[in-house]
C-alpha positions as CSV (number, residue, x, y, z in Angstrom):
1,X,76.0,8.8,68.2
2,X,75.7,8.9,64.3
3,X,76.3,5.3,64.1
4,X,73.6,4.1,66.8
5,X,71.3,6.6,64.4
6,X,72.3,4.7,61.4
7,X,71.4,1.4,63.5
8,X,67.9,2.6,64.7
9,X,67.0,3.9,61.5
10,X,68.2,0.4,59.6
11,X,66.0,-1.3,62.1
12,X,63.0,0.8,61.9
13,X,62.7,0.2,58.2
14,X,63.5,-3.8,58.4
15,X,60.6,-4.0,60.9
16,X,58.4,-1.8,58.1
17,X,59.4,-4.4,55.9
18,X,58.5,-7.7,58.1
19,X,55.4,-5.7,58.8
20,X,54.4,-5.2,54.8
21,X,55.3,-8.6,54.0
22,X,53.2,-10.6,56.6
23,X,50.4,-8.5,56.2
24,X,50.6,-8.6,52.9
25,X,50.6,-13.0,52.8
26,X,47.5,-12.8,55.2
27,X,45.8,-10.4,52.1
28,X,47.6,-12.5,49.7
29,X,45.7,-15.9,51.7
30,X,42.6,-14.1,52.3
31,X,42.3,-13.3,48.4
32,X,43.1,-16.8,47.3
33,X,40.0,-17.7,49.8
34,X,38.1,-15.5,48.3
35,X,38.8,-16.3,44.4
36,X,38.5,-19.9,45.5
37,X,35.1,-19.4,46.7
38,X,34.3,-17.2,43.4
39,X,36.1,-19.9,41.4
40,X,33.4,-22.8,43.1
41,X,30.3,-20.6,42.4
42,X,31.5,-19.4,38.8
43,X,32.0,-23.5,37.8
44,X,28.8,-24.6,39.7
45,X,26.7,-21.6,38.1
46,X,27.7,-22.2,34.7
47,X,27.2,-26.2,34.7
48,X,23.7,-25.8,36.2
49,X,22.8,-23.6,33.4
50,X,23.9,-25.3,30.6
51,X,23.4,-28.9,31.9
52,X,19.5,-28.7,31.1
53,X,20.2,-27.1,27.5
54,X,22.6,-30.0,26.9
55,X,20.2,-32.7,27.8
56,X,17.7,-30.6,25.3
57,X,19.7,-30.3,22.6
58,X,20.4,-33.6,22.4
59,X,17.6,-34.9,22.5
60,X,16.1,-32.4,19.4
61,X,19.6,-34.0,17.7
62,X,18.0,-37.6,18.1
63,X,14.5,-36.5,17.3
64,X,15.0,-35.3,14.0
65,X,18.1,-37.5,13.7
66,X,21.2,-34.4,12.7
67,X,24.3,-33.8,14.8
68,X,23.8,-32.4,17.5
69,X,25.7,-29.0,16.2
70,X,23.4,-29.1,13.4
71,X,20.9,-29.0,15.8
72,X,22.3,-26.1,17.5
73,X,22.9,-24.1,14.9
74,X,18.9,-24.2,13.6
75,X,17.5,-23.6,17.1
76,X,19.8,-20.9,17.3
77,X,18.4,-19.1,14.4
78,X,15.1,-19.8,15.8
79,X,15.8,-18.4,19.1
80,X,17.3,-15.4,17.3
81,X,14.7,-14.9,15.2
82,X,12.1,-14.9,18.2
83,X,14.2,-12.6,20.3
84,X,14.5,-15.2,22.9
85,X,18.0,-14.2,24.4
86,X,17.7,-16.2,27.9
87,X,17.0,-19.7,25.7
88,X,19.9,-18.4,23.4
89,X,22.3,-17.4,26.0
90,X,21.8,-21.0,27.6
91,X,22.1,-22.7,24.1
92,X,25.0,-20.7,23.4
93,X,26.5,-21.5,27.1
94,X,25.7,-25.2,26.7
95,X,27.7,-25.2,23.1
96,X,31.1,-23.9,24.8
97,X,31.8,-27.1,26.4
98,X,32.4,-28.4,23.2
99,X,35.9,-28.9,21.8
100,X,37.5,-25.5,20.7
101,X,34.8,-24.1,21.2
102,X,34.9,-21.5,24.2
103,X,36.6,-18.6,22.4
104,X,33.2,-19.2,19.8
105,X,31.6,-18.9,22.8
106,X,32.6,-15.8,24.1
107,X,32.0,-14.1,21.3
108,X,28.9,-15.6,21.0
109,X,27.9,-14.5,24.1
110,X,28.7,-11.1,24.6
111,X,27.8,-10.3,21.1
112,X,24.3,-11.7,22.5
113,X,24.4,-9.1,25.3
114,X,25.9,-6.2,23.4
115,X,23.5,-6.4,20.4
116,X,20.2,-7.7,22.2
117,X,20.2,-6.8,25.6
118,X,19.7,-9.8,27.9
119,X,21.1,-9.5,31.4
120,X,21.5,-13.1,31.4
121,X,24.0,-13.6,28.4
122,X,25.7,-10.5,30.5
123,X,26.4,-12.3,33.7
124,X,27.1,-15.8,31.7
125,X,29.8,-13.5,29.4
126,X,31.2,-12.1,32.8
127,X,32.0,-15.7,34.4
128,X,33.1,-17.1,31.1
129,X,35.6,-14.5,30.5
130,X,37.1,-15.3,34.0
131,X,36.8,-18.8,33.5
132,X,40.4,-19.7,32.8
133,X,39.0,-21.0,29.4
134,X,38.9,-19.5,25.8
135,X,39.4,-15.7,26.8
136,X,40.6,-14.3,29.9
137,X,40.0,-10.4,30.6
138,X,39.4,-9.5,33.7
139,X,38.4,-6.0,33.0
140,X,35.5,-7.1,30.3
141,X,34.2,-9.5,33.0
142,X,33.7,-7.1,35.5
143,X,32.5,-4.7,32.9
144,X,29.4,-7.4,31.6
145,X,29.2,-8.9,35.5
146,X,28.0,-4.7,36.6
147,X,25.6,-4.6,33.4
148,X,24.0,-7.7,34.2
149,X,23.6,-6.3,37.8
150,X,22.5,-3.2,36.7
151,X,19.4,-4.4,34.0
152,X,18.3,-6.2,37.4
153,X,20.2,-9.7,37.1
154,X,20.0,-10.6,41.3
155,X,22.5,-13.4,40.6
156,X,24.7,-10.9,38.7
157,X,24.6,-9.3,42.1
158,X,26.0,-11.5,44.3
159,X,28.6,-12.6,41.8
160,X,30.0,-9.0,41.5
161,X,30.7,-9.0,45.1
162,X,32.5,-12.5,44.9
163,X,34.3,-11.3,41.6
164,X,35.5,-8.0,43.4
165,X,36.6,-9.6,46.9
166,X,38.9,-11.9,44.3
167,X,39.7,-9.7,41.6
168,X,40.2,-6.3,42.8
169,X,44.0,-6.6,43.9
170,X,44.5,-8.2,41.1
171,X,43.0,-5.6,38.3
172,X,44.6,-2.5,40.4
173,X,47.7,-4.4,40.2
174,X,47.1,-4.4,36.2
């Protein structure tokens, strides 16, 4: 009798286990849907933004004939100066794509946010530090993503939910 115990019990818990691990691979494919889906958004957001401030900084590089990171550099202490942080946050975003530059960029950018305010350097910090490129931090991201959404930032939002359906295993897992 014991041993037919033993037996039922052994059985019981190996179909606890099949149980935890297929339901855990459908979470495990339903998350790698999701942070594929956040992943396509994050890229698509971030080149949309910065793809116009590129085409503009280059051409105020060829109008008054500098570098282009020359170029960059002065508007950016004009932007500053004026308080413009959306123009600054784009400039700043557009300047990341540039070799070796995306840890710069980071910095850049959340400094920006920290120090000035502007919900749109908050979301654009949040997606760059989940980018995969310069630095990663998953925590910080989520941290800028719920600022922006909280000064008002719509597309800050919608990104939050993305970055939590992807993320949130993940960062609990941390």
């Amino acid at each position: 009798m014991a041993r037919n115990r033993t037996n039922i019990a052994w059985m019981v818990a190996l179909g606890w286990a099949v149980g935890a691990a297929v339901i855990g691979l459908g979470d495990a494919e339903a998350q790698s849907a999701d942070c594929q889906r956040y992943g396509q958004h994050r890229d698509s957001y971030l080149r949309g933004v910065s793809a116009g401030m590129e085409q503009q900084l280059d051409a105020m590089a060829v109008q008054r004939q500098v570098p282009v990171q020359a170029a960059a550099f002065y508007w950016g202490g004009a932007l500053m100066q004026a308080g413009d942080t959306r123009t600054l946050a784009q400039l700043t975003l557009a300047t990341a794509a540039w070799p070796g530059q995306a840890e710069r960029a980071e910095r850049a950018m959340t400094r920006i946010s920290d120090e000035r305010g502007g919900d749109l350097a908050a979301l654009l910090a949040g997606l760059m530090l989940s980018d995969g490129q310069g630095i990663d931090d998953p925590y910080r991201a989520r941290a800028y993503l719920t600022d922006a959404s909280r000064r008002g930032n719509t597309d800050a939002t919608a990104f939050l939910g993305l970055y939590d359906a992807c993320h949130s295993r993940r960062v609990a897992l941390n």
